[in-house]
C-alpha positions as CSV (number, residue, x, y, z in Angstrom):
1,X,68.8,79.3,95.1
2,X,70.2,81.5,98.0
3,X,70.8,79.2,100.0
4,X,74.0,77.8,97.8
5,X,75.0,81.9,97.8
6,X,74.8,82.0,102.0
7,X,75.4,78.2,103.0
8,X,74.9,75.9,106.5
9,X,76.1,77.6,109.6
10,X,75.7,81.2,108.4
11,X,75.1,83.2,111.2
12,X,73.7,86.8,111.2
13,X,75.6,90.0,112.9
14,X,77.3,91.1,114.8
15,X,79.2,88.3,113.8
16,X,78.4,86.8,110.5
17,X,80.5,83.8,110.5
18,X,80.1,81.4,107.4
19,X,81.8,79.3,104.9
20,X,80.4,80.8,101.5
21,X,80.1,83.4,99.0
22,X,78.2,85.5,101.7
23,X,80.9,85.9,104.0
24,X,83.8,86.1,101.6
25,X,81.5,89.4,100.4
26,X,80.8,90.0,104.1
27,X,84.9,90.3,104.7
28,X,85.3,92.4,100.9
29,X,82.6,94.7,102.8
30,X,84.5,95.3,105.5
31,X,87.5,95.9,104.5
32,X,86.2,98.1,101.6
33,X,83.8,100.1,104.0
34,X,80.7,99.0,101.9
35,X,78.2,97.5,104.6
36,X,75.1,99.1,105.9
37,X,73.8,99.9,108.9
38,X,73.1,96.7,110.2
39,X,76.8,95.5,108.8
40,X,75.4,93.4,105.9
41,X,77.8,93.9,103.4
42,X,75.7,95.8,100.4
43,X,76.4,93.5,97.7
44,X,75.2,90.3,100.3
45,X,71.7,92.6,100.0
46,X,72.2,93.4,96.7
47,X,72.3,89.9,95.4
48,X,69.2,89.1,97.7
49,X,67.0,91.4,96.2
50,X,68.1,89.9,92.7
51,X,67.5,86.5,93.8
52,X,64.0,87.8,95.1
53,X,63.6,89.1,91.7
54,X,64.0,85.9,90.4
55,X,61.8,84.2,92.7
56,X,59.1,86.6,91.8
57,X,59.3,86.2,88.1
58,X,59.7,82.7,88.7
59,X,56.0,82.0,90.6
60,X,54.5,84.4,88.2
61,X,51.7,82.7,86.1
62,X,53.2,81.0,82.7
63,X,56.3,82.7,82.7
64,X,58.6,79.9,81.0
65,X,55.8,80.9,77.8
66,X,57.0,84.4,78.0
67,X,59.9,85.3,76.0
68,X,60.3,88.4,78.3
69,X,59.7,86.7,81.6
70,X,63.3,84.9,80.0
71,X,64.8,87.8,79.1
72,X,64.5,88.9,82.5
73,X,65.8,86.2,83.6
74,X,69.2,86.1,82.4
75,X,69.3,89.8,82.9
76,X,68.7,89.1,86.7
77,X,71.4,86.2,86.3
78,X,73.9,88.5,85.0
79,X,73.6,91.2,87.6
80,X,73.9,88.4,90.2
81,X,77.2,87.0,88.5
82,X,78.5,90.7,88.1
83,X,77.6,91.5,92.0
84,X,79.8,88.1,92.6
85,X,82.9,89.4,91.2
86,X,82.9,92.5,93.4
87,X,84.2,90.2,97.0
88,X,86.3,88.4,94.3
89,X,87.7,91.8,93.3
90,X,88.1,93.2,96.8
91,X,89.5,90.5,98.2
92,X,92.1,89.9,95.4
93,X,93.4,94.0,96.2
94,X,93.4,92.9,99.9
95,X,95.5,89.9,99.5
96,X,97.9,91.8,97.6
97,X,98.2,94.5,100.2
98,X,98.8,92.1,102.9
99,X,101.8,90.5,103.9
100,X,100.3,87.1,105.2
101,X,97.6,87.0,102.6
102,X,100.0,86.9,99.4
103,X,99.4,83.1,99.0
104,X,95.7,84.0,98.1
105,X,96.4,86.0,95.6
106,X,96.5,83.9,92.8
107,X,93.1,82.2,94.3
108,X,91.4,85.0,93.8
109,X,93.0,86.2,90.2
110,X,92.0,82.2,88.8
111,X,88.4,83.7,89.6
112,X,88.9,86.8,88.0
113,X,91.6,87.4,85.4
114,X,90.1,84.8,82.6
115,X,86.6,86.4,82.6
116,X,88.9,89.4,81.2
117,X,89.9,87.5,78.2
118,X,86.8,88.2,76.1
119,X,86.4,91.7,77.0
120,X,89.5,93.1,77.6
121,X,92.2,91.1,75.9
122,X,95.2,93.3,76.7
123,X,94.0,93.7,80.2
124,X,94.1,90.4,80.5
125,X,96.9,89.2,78.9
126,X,99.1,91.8,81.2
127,X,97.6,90.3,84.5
128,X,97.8,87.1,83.6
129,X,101.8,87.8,83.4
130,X,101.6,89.7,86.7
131,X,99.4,87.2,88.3
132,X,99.0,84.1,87.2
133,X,102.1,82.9,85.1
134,X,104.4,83.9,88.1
135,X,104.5,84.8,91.2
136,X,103.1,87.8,92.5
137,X,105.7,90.5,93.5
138,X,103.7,93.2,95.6
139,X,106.8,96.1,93.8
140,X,104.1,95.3,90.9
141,X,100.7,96.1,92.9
142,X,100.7,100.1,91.4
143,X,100.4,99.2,88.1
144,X,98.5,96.0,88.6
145,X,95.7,97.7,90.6
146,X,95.6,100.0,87.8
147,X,94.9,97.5,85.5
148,X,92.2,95.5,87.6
149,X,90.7,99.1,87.8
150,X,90.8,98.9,83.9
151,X,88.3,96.2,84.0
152,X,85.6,96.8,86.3
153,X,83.3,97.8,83.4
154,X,84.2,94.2,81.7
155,X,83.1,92.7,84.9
156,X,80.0,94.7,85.4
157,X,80.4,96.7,88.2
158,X,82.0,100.4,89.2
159,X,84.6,101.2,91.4
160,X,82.2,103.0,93.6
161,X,80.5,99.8,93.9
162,X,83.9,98.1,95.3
163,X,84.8,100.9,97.6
């Protein structure tokens, strides 16, 4: 399963050059100061000790006859999908703060913005004005961030978590 998460030609630091998920959360960890020691980006290890979770539960005897070996399951799913919005997250506030990143602004809000919808309908109904029915105007970025910082509880994870 990880393997989709890092993808081919991953490489490990000092670099940590790569085409996936893995290094989009290794550049959010960067340029959010949330790596460790060894410059992994903290959610990259986050979500590998979640898969490893799964894997576990996984090669455990019968569990697909358990109903709490599924339970588990989508529990561990959900973190993983919530520790994926966090380089989503970070790397939509960095493209808005930078002057030659502005066209990947509305990449990243397509990601983000409609998981809002069920949770936070005002939320997003106001960024989907600001972000994705026009173009983004970085005069708006105050009161947009305050909104994306409106919904990190929707999406699972705290602001401590982002950086």
């Amino acid at each position: 399963f990880i393997a989709l998460y890092v993808g081919a030609g991953q490489t490990l630091g000092p670099d940590w050059d790569g085409d996936m998920l893995y290094e989009l959360a290794q550049a959010g960890g960067e340029n959010f100061d949330r790596t460790d020691g060894e410059g992994e980006a903290i959610v990259n290890s986050d979500i590998r000790q979640l898969y490893q979770s799964i894997q576990r539960t996984l090669s455990e005897e019968d569990y697909c006859k358990r109903d709490e070996s599924i339970e588990k399951l989508w529990l561990l799913s959900n973190q993983i999908i919530s520790k994926m919005y966090i380089p989503l997250m970070q790397m939509l506030i960095h493209s808005m703060k930078q002057e030659d990143e502005a066209h990947k602004v509305k990449v990243y809000a397509w990601a983000l913005i409609p998981q809002l919808s069920q949770c936070r309908p005002s939320v997003h109904s106001k960024l989907k004005d600001y972000l994705l029915d026009k173009k983004y105007d970085k005069r708006d970025f105050p009161r947009i961030l305050e909104l994306l910082q409106q919904s990190y509880d929707c999406l699972g994870f705290s602001c401590e978590a982002l950086g």
